[in-house]
C-alpha positions in Angstrom: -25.4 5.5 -2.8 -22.2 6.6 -4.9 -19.1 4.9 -4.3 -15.7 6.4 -4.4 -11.7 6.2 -3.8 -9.0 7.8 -2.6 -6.4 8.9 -5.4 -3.3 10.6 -5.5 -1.6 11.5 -8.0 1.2 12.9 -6.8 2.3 9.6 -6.1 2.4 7.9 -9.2 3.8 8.7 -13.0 1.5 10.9 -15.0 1.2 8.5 -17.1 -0.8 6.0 -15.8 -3.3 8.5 -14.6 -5.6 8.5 -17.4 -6.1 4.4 -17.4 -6.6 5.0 -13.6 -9.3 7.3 -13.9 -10.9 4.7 -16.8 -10.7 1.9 -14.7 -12.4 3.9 -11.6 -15.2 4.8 -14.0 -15.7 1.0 -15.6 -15.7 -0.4 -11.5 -18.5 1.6 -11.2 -16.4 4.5 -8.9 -18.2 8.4 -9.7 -16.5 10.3 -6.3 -12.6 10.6 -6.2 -10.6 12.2 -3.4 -7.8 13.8 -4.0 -4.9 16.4 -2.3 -5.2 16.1 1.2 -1.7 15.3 1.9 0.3 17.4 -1.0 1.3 20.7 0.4 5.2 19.7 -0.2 4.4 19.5 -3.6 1.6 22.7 -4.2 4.2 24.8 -2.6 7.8 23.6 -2.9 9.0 26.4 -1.1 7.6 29.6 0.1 5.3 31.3 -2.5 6.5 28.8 -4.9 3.5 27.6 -5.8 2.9 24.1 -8.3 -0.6 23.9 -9.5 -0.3 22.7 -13.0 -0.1 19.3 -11.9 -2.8 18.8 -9.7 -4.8 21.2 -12.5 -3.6 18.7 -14.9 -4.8 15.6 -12.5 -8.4 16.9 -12.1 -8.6 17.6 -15.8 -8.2 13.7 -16.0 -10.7 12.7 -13.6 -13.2 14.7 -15.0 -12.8 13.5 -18.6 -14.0 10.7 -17.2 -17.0 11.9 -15.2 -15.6 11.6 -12.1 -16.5 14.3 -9.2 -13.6 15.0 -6.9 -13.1 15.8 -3.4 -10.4 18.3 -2.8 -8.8 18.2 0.1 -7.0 21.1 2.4 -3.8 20.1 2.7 -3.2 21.3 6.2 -2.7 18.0 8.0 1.1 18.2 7.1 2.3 21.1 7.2 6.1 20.8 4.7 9.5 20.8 6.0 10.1 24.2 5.3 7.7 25.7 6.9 8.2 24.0 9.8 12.4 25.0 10.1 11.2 28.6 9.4 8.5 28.3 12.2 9.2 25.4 14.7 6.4 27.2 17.2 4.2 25.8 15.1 4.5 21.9 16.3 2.2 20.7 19.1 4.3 20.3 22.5 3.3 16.9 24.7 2.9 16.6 28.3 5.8 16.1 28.8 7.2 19.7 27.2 8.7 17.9 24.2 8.1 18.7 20.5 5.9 16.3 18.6 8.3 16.7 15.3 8.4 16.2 11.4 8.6 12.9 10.0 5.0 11.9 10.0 1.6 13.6 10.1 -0.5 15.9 12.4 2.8 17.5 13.1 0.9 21.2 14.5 -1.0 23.1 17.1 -4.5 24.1 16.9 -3.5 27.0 18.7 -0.6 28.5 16.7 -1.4 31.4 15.7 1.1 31.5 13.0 0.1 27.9 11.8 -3.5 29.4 11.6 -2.1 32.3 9.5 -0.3 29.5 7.4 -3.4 27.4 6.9 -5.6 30.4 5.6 -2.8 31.6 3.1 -2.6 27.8 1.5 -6.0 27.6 1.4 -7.1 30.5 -0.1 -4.9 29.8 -2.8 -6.2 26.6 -3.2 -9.4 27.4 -3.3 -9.1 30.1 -5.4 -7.1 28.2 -7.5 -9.2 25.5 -7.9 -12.6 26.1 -6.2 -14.3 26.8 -10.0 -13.3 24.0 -11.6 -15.7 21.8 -13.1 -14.4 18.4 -11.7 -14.5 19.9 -7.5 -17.4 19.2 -6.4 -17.2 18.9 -2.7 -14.2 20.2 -0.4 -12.3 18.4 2.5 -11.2 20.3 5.3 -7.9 19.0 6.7 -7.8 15.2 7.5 -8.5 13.6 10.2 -8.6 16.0 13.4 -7.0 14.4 16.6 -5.8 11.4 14.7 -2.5 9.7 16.6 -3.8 12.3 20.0 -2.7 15.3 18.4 -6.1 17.7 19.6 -4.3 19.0 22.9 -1.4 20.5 23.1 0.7 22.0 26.1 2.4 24.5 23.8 3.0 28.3 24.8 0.1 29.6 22.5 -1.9 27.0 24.1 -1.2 28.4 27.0 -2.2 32.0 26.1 -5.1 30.7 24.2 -6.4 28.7 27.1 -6.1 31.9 29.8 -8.3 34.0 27.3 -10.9 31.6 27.0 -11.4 31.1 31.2 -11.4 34.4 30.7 -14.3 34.7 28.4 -16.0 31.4 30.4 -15.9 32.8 33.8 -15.6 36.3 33.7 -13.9 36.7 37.6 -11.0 34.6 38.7 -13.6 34.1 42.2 -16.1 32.5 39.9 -13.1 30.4 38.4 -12.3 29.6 41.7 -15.6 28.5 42.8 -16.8 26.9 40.0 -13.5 24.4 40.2 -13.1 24.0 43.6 -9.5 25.3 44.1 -10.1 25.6 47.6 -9.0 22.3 47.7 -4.7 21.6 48.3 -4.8 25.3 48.1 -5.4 25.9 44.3 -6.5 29.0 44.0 -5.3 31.7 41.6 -5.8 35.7 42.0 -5.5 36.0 38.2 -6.5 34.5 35.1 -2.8 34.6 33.8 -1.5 32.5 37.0 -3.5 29.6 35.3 -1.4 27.1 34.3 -1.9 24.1 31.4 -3.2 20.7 33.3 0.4 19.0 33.2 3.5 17.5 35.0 1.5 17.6 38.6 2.8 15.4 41.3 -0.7 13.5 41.4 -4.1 13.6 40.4 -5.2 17.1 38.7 -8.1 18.8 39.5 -11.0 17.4 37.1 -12.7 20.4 36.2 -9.7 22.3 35.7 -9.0 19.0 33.0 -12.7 19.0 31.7 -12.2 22.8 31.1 -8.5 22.0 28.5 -10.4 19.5 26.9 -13.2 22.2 26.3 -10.9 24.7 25.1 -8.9 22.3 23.0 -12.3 21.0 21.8 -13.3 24.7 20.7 -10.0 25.5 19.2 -10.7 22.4 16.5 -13.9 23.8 16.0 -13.0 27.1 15.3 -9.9 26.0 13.0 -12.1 24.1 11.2 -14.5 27.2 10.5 -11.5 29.2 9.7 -11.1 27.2 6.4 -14.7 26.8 6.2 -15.2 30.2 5.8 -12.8 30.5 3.0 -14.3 27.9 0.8 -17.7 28.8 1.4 -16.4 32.6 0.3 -14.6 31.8 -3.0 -15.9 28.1 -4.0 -19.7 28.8 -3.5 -22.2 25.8 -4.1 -19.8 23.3 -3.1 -20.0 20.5 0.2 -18.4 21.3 2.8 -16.9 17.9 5.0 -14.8 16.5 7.2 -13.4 13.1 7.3 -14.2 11.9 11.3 -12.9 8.7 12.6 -13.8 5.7 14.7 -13.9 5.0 18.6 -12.6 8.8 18.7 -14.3 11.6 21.1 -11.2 13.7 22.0 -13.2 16.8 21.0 -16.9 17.4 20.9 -17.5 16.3 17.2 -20.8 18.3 17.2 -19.6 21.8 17.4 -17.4 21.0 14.4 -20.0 19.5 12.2 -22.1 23.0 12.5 -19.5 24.4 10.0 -20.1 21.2 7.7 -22.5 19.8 5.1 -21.3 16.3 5.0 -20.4 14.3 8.2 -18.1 11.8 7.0 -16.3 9.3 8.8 -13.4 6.5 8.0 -14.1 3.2 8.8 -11.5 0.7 9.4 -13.5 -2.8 11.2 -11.0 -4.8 11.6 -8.3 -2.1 12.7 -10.6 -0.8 15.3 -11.7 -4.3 16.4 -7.8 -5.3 17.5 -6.5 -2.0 18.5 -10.1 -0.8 20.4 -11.1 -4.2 21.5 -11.8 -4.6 25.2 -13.2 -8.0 25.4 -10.9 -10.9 24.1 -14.0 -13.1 23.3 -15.0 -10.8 20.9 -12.2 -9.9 19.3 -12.1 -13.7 18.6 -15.4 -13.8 17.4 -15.6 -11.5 15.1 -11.8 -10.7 14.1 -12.2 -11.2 10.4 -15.7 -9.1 10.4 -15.2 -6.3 12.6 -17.8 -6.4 15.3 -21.4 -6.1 13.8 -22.3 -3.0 15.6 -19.2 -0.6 15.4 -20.1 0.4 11.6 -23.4 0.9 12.2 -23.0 2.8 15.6 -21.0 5.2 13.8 -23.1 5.8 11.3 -25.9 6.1 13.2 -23.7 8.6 15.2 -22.4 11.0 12.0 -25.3 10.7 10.4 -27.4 12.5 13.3 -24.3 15.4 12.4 -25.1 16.1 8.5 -25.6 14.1 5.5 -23.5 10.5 6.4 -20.5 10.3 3.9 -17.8 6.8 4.4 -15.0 8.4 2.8 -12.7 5.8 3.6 -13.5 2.1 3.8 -11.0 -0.7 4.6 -10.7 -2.7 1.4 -8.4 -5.5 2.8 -5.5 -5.6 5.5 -4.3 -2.5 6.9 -1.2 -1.4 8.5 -2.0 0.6 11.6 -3.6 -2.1 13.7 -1.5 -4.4 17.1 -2.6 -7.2 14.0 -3.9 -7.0 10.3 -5.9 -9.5 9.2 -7.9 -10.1 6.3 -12.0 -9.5 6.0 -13.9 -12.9 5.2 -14.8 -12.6 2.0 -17.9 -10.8 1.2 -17.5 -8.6 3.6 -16.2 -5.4 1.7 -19.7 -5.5 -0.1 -21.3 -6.4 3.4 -19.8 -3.4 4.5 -20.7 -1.0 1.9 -24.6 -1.9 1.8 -25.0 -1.7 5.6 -23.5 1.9 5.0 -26.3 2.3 2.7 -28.8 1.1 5.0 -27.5 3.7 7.1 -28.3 6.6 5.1 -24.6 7.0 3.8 -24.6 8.6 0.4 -21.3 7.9 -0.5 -19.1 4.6 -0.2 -15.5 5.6 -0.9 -12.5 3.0 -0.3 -8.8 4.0 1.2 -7.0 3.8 -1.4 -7.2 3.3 -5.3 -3.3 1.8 -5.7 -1.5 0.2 -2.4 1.2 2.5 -2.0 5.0 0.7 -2.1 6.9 2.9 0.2 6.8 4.9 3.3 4.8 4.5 6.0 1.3 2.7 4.6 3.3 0.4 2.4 1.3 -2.5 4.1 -1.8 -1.0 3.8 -4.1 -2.6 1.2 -5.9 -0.7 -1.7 -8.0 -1.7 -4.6 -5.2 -2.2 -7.4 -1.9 -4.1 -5.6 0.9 -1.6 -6.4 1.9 -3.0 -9.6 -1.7 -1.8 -10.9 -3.0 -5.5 -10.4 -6.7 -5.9 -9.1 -6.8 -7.2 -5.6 -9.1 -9.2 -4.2 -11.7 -6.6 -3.4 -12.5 -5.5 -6.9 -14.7 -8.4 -7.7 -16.6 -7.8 -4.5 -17.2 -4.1 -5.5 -18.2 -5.4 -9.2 -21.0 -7.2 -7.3 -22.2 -4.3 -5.2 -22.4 -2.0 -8.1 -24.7 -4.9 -9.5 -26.3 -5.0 -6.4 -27.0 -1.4 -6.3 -28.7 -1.3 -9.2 -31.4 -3.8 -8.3 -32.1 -1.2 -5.1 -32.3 1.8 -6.9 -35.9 1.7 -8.0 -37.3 1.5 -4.3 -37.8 4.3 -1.9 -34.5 4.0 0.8 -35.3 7.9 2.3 -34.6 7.8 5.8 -36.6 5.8 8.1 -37.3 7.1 11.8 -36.5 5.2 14.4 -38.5 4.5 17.3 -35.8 4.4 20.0 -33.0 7.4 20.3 -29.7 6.9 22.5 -28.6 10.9 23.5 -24.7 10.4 22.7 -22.4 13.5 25.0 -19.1 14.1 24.0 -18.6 16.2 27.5 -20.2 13.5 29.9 -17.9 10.5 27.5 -15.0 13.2 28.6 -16.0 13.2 32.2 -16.0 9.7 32.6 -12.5 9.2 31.2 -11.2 12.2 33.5 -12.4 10.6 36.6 -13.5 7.3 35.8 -13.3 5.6 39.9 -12.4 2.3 38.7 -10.1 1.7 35.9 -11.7 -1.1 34.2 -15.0 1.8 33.0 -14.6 2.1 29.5 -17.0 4.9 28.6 -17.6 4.5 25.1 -17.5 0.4 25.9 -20.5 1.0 27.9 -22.3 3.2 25.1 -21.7 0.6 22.9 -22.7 -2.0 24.9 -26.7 -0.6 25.6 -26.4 0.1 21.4 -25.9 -3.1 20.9 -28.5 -4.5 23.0 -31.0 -2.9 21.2 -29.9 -4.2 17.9 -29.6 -7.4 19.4 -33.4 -7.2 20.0 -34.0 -6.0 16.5 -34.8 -3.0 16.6 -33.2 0.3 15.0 -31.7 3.4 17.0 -31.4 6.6 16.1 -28.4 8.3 17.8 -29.2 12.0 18.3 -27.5 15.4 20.3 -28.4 16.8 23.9 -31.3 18.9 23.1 -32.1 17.4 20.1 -36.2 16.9 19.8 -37.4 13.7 21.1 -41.3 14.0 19.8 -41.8 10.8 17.9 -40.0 8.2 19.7 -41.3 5.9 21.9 -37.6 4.8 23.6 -34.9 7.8 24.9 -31.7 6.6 26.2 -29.6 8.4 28.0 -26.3 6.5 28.4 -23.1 8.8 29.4 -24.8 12.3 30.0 -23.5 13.4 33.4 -24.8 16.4 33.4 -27.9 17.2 32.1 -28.1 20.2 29.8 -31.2 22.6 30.4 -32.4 22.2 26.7 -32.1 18.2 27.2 -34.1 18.4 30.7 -36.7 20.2 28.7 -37.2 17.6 25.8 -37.5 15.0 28.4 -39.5 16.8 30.4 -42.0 17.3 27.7 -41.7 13.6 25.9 -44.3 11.3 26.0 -42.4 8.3 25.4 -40.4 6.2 27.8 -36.8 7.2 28.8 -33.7 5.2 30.0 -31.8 6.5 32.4 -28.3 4.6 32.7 -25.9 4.7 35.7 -24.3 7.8 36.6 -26.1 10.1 34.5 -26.9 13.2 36.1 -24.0 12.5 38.7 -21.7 15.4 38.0 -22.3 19.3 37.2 -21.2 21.2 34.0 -17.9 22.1 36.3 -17.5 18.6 37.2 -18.7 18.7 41.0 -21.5 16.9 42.6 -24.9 18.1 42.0 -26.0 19.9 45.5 -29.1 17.7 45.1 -27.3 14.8 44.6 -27.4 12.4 41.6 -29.3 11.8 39.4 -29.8 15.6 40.0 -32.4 17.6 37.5 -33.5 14.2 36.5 -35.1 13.7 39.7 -38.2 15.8 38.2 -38.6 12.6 35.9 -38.0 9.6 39.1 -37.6 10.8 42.5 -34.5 8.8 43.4 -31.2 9.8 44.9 -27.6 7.6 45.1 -26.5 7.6 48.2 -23.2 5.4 47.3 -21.2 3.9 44.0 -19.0 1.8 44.0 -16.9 0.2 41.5 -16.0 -3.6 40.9 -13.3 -5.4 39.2 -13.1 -7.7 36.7 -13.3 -11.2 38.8 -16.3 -9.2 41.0 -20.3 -9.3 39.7 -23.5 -9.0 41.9 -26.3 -10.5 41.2 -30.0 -10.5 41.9 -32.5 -13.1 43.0 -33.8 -12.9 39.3 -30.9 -13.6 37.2 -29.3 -10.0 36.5 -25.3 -9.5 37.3 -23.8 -6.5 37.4 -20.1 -5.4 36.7 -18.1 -2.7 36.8 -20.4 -0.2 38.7 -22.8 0.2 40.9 -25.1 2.3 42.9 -27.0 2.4 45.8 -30.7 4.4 45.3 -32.9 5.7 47.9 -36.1 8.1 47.8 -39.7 7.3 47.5 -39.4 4.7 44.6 -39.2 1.1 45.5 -36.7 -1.0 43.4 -37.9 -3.5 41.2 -35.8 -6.1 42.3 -32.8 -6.9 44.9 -29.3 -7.7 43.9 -28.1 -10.2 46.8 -26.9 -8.0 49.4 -30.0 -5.9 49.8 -29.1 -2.8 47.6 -32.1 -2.4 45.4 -32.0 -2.9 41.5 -33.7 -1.1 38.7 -36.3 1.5 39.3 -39.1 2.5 37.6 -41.5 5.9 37.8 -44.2 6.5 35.6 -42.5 5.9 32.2 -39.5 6.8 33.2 -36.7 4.2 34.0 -33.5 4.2 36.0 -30.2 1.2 35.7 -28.2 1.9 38.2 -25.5 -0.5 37.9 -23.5 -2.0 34.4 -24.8 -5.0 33.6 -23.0 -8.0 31.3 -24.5 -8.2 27.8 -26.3 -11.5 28.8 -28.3 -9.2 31.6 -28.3 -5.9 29.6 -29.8 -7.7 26.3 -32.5 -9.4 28.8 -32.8 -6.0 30.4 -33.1 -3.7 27.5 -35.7 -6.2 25.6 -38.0 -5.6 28.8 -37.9 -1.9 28.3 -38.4 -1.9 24.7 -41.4 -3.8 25.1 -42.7 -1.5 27.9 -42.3 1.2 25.5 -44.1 -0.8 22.4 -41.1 -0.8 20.2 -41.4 -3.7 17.7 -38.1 -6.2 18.3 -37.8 -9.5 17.0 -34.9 -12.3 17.8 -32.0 -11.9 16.2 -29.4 -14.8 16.3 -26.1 -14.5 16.8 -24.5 -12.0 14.3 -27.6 -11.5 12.4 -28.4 -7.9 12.3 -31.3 -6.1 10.6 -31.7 -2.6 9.4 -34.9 -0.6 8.1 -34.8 1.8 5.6 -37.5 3.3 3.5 -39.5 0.8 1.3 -36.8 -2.0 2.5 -35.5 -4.1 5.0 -31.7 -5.1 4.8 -30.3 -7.9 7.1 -26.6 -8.6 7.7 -24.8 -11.6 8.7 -21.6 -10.6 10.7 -21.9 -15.0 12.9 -19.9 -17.9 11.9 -23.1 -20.0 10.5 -25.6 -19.1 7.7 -29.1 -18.4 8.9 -32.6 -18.9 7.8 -34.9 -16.1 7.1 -38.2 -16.1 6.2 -38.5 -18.4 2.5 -41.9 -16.1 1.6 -40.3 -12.8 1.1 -39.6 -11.6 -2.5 -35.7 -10.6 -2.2 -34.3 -8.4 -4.6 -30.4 -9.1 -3.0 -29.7 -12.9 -1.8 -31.9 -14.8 -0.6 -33.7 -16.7 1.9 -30.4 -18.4 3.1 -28.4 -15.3 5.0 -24.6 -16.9 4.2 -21.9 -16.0 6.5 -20.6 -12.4 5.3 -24.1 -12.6 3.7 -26.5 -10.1 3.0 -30.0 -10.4 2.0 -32.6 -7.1 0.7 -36.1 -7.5 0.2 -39.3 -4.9 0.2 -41.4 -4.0 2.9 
């Protein structure tokens, strides 16, 4: 695993950039990003064009060995081009411009802003897509960051008629498919089709789930757009784009076709306070980020393309409702559990904490006066670290248990949710944690996606079951998962005619009759100890449950191999729960206490210590990183 920073230049006197790039290269730093914010200064003004500096800039880096990652620098569009096009801002719900003065400021759909975005990238690319220090290109920066994928904007609105259009073929079908017979929503023509906004109530959810497709598609193909230009004049160069955490506003596999590099930017402690759901364990693990939100997303990009952190939180940032600080050791924690993750690149946000603007209180590596924070020393020990690792074999390691993540089912859910208090991604999280818990690893993998060789499938938020993913289960061998309200809805967001769990009734031949959802004072139990919250359903067919919650609905059912939850459980029941079925299905799991995580990977097993005490492993191991006495913020490496 390299590790990396994010530099720029622009921001600081040429003059120090030479001891910068020195300093990188002696931390032990070979990847530097660069350029993915400096359109105001690479054109000034239209067709006035400044290169030499950033030409200058990558001269330095590579003088000192350094690769660079050279970013589009599309996410902020310049002042001027905005007052000489103001279409090209993205227009909120409400009909109001989202304006200049920050980031994001555009519309996926402009067509003008498209137009834009290829000119400056072409000449960027062609600029600098030969240059010896570019090695792998950044498209944009963070799509959707701050909720800027939809937008209500005229073009939108063109753009979104044309692809019904395209989708449906007749208005009837339109019609049908979305139910507008209901309230009287039909249309005669696919112009008459309006964007899903400023109703009196509740819109129609399929005409929502179809905007979020669009909008969905309209990242992708702007993402291809630029792509296509740096594939076309900067051949033999990586392709990536910089993901982010807790974040499924558009369906990040259609993207990642276009890309080489899945990268992501993980912030633990940010997401913990802003994302947290559950106060407990925002308490418990507010100075380590919880211990399975890195890995989940790693898991999840790295089943996208080669896994790339391209920004790692060093120390406090800014964005967060509160910024604390890590416990120390856990910036090198971090970075080796990206490792064991299959990342090939650990890169840290940002080299120098910048004094002004808007990130002023964000932390880098050097304080702003050049000083070494408190990070440095950690990231002297991980290069030290690293190099005791490298001898061993760390190729990727199969898993034996797969969860089937769906960005359209995660959508669906958050459309419609019928009971406020579902958190989709929450509950995803949850049944990912549980099997971690239980020690064992998970791979995290597409609908459709081959299945031969596990011996778990989960399927946790797909509500509508894919012909390509029926037939992989269909075929498996293994043991599949089926969580609640999977298979409940159809690809328009209606029903299945056969009811739920629809197609997946050639798998268990059970049918809900009922949901319901339950607030937070409300759980159900069952005679043997499980509770559910949250949601609920009641099953019948042919299958008898397994066990009774209290009231006589059944609970859990079981068919051959496969399995069907049909209620959310708490993480006391789900852990007990998903142990069961990982033992069913012969998975090896072992007892992991509290915080203690472990992580296999080629010729080594990695464990991770995210609790508040130190922990005991096994004293007859031969480790090559710590020891036999896991710390807290601990880690400790030995060979298989």
């Amino acid at each position: 695993m390299k590790l990396g920073v994010c530099y720029y230049p622009e921001h600081w006197p040429e003059s120090v950039w030479a001891d910068d790039a020195r300093r990188m290269r002696e931390l032990g730093i070979s990847v530097v990003r660069v350029g993915e914010f400096a359109w105001s200064r690479l054109e000034p003004a239209r067709d006035n064009f400044s290169f030499d500096w950033l030409k200058r800039a990558l001269d330095v880096l590579h003088a000192e060995g350094l690769e660079v990652v050279l970013g589009t620098p599309t996410a902020t569009p310049p002042k001027w081009l905005i007052d000489e096009h103001p279409s090209i801002l993205a227009i909120d719900e409400n009909s109001n411009p989202r304006g200049f003065g920050s980031r994001r400021h555009y519309c996926f759909s402009s067509v003008i802003y498209r137009q834009e975005c290829q000119r400056i990238v072409e000449k960027v690319v062609c600029e600098f897509g030969q240059h010896p220090a570019v090695t792998t290109w950044q498209t944009d920066n963070e799509y959707g960051c701050h909720s800027t994928i939809v937008s209500y904007s005229a073009d939108a609105l063109t753009a979104f008629q044309a692809w019904c259009e395209r989708r449906y073929k007749t208005i009837d079908k339109l019609n049908v498919d979305w139910g507008n017979v209901f309230w009287s929503m039909e249309y005669t023509d696919f112009n008459q089709i309006p964007l899903p906004m400023l109703a009196v109530t509740e819109l129609n959810p399929a005409h929502r789930l179809a905007f979020w497709r669009f909008s969905s598609d309209q990242v992708a193909s702007f993402n291809k757009l630029q792509a296509d230009i740096i594939r076309q004049h900067s051949p033999d160069r990586d392709v990536m784009h910089n993901f982010m955490g807790n974040f499924t506003e558009f369906d990040h596999y259609d993207t990642s076709k276009e890309l080489d590099i899945a990268a992501w930017d993980n912030y633990p402690l940010g997401f913990l306070d802003r994302d947290g759901i559950d106060l407990e364990d925002q308490k418990k693990w507010f100075r380590t980020g919880h211990p399975d939100s890195s890995a989940f997303h790693h898991d999840l990009y790295r089943g996208m393309g080669r896994l790339w952190i391209i920004e790692q939180q060093p120390g406090p940032v800014n964005w967060a409702p509160h910024n604390p600080a890590p416990l120390p050791g856990m910036v090198r924690l971090w970075a080796i559990e990206a490792m064991a993750h299959d990342a090939e690149l650990m890169s840290w946000f940002r080299w120098r904490q910048m004094p002004a603007a808007q990130e002023q209180m964000h932390t880098g590596l050097l304080l702003p006066d050049g000083t070494e924070d408190e990070a440095v020393a950690e990231i002297r020990q991980l290069s030290e670290d690293l190099k005791k690792l490298a001898a061993f074999d760390t190729s990727s390691t199969k898993s034996e248990v797969a969860l089937v993540f769906d960005y359209s089912g995660d959508q669906m859910l958050r459309i419609q949710p019928q009971g406020q208090n579902f958190a989709p991604l929450e509950w995803v999280q949850n049944i990912y944690t549980s099997v971690r818990r239980s020690g064992a690893d998970i791979d995290i993998v597409q609908p459709g996606d081959a299945l031969a060789g596990y011996k778990l499938v989960i399927l946790a938020n797909s509500l509508s079951i894919s012909e390509p993913l029926l037939a992989e289960l269909t075929s498996f061998e293994g043991h599949v998962l089926v969580g609640p309200r999977c298979g409940s809805k159809t690809d328009e967001y209606s029903i299945p005619p056969e009811m739920p769990p629809a197609s997946l009734q050639t798998l268990i031949p059970v049918k809900v009759s009922r949901v319901e959802s339950l607030p937070d004072f409300c759980n159900v139990a069952t005679a043997d100890g499980f509770n559910a919250i949250r949601w609920r359903e009641k099953i019948t067919g042919s299958v008898e449950p397994v066990s009774t919650f209290t009231d006589g609905w059944g609970f859990y059912y079981c068919h051959d191999r496969c399995h069907y939850l049909n209620a959310c459980l708490d993480d006391v029941s789900l852990l007990k729960f998903m142990q069961a079925r990982l033992q069913q299905s012969g998975v090896a799991t072992c007892a992991c206490k509290e915080g203690v995580r472990i992580r296999r990977r080629g010729e080594l097993i990695f464990a991770f210590n995210y609790g508040p005490n130190a922990v005991e492993l096994d004293p007859s191991k031969s480790y090559l990183v710590g020891n036999a006495t896991l710390g807290v913020a601990g880690v400790s490496v030995w060979h298989e």
